[in-house]
N, CA, C and O of each residue as an XYZ file, in Angstrom:
316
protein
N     144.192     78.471    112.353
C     144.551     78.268    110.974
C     143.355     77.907    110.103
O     143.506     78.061    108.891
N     142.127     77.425    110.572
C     140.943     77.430    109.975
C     140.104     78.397    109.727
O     138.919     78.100    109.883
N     140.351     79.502    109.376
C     139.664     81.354    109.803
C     138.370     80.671    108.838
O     137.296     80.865    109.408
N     138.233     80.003    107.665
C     137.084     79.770    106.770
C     135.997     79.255    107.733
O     134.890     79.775    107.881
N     136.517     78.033    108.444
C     135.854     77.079    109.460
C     135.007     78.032    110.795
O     133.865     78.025    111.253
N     136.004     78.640    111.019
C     135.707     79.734    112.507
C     134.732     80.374    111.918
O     133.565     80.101    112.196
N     135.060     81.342    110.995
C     133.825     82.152    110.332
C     132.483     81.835    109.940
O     131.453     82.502    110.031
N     132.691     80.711    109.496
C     131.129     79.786    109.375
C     130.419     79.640    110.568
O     129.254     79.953    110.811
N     131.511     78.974    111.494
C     130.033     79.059    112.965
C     130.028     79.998    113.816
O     129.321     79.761    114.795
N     130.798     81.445    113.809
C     130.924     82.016    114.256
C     129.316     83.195    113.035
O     128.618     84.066    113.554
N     129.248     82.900    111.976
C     128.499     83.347    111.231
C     127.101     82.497    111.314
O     126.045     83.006    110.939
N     127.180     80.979    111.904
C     125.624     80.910    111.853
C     125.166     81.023    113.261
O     123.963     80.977    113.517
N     126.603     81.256    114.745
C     125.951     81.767    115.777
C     125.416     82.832    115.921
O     124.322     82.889    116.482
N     126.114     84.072    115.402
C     124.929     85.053    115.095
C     123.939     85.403    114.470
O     123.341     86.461    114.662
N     123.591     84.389    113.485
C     122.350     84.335    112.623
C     121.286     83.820    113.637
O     120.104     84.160    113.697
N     121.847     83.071    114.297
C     120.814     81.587    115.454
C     120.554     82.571    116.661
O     119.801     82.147    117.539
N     121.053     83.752    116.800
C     120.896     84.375    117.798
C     120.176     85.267    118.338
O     119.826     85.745    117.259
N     119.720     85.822    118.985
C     118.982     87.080    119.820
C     120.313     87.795    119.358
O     121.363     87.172    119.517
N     120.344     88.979    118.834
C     120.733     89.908    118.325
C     121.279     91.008    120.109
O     122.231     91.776    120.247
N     120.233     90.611    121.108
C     120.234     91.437    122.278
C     121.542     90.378    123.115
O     122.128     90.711    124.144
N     121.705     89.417    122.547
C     122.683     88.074    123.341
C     124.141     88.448    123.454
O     124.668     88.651    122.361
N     124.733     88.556    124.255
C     126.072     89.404    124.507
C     126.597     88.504    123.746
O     127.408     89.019    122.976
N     126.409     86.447    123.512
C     127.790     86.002    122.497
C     127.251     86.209    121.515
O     128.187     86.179    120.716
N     126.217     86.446    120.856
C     125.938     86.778    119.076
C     126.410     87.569    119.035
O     126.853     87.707    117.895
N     126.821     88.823    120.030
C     127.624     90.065    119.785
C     129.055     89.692    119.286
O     129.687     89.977    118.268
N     129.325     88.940    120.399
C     131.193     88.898    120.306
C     131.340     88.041    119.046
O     132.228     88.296    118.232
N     130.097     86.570    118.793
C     130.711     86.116    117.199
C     130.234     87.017    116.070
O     130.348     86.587    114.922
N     129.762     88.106    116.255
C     129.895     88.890    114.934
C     130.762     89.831    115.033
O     130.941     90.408    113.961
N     131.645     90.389    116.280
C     132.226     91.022    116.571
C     134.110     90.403    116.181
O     135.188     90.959    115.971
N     133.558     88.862    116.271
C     134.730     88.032    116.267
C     135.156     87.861    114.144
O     136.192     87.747    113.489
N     133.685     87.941    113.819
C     133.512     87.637    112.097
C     133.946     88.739    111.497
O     134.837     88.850    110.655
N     133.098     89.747    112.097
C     133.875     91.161    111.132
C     135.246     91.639    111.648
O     135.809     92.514    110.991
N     136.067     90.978    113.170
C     137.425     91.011    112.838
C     138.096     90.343    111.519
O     138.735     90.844    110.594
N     137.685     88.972    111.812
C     138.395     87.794    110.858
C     137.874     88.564    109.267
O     138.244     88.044    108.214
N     137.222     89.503    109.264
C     136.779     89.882    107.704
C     135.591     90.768    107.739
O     134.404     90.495    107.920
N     136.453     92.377    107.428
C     135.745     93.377    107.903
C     134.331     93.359    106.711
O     133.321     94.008    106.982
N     134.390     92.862    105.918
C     132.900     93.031    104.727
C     131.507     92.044    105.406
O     130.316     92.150    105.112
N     132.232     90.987    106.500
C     130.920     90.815    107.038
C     130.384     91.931    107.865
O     129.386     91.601    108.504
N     130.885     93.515    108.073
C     129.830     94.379    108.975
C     128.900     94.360    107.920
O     127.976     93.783    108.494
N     128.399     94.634    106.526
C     127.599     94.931    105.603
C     126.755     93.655    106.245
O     126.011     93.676    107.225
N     127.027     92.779    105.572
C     126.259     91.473    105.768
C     125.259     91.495    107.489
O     124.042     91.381    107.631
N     126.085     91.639    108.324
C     125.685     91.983    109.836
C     124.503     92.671    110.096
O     123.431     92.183    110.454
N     124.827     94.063    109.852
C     123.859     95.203    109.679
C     122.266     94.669    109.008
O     121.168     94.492    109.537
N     122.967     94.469    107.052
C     120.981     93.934    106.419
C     120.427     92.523    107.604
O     119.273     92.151    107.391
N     121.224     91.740    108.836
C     120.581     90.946    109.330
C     119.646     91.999    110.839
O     118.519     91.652    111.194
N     120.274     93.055    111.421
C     119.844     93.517    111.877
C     118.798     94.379    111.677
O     117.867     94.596    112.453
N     119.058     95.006    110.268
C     117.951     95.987    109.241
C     117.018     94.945    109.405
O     116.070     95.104    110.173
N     117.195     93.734    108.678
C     115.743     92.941    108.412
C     115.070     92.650    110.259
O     113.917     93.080    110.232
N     115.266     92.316    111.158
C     115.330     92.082    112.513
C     114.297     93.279    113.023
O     113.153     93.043    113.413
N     114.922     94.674    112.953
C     114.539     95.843    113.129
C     113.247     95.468    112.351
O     112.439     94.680    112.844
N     113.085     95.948    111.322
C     111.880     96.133    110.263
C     110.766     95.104    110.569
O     109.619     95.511    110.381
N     110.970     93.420    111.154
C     109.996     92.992    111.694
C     109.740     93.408    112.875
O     108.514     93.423    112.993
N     110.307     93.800    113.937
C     109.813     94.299    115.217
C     108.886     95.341    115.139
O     107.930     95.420    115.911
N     109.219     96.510    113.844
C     108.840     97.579    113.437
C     106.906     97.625    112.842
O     105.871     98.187    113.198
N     107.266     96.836    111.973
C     106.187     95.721    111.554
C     104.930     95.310    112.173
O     103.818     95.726    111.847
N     105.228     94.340    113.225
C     105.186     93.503    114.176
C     104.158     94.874    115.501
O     103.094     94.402    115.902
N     104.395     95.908    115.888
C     104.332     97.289    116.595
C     103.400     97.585    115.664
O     102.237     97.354    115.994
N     103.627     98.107    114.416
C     102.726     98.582    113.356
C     101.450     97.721    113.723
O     100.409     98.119    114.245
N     101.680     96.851    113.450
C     100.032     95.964    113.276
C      99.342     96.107    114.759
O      98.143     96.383    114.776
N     100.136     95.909    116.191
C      99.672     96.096    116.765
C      98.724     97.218    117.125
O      97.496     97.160    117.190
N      99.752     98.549    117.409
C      98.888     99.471    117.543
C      97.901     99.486    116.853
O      96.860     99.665    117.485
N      97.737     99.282    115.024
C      96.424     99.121    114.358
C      95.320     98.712    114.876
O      94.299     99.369    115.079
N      95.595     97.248    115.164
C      94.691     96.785    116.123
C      94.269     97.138    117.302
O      93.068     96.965    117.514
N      94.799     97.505    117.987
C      94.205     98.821    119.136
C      93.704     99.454    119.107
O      92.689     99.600    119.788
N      94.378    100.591    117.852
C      92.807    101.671    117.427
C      91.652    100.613    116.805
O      90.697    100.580    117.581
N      91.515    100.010    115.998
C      90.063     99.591    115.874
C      89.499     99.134    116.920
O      88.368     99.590    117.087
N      89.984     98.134    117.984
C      89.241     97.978    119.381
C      89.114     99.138    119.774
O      87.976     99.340    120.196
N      89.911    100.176    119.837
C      89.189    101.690    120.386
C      88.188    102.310    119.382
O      87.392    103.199    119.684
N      88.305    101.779    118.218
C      87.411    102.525    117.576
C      86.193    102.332    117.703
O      85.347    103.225    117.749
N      85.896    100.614    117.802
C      84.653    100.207    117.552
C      84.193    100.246    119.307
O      82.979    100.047    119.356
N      84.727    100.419    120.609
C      84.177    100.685    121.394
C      83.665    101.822    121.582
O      82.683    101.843    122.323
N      84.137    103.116    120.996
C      83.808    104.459    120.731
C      82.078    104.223    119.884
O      80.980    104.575    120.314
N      82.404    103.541    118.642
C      81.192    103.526    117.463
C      79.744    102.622    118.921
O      78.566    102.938    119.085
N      80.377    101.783    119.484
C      79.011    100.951    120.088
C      78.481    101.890    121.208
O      77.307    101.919    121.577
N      79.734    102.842    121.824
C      78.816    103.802    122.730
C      78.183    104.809    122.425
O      77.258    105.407    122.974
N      78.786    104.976    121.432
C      77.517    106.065    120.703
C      76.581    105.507    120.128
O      75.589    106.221    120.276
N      76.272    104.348    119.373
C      75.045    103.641    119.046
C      73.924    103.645    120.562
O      72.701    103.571    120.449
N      74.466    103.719    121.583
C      73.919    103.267    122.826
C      73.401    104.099    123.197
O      72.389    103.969    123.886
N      73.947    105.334    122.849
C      73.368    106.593    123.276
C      72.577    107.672    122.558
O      72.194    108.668    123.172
């Protein structure tokens, strides 16, 4: 009889969560039963999630090629 109450911590366990965590699944699975307009809400937390991992990969590889780059530039200085 508290669906407001449920939804709240059922909404900040999947915020608090690993997204990969089988219960952040079921309390967002449990939220967008109790109120299908949290899938929108759900999703931009996963969009934003995605986009830092995405991010996060981006910079790396960057940084890889310049360590490959500049080991390339010093062996040819060498030679």
């Amino acid at each position: 009889g508290k669906n407001d109450k449920a939804a709240e911590y059922f909404k900040r366990r999947y915020e608090r969560g690993n997204p990969d965590d089988g219960w952040a699944q079921k309390a967002k699975d449990e939220l967008i039963r109790m109120n299908p307009e949290y899938a929108d809400w759900a999703r931009s937390l996963e969009a934003e999630a995605l986009n830092r991992k995405l991010v996060a990969k981006s910079r790396q590889e960057f940084h890889e090629r310049m360590v490959q780059s500049q080991e390339h530039l010093a062996k040819g200085e060498r030679h």
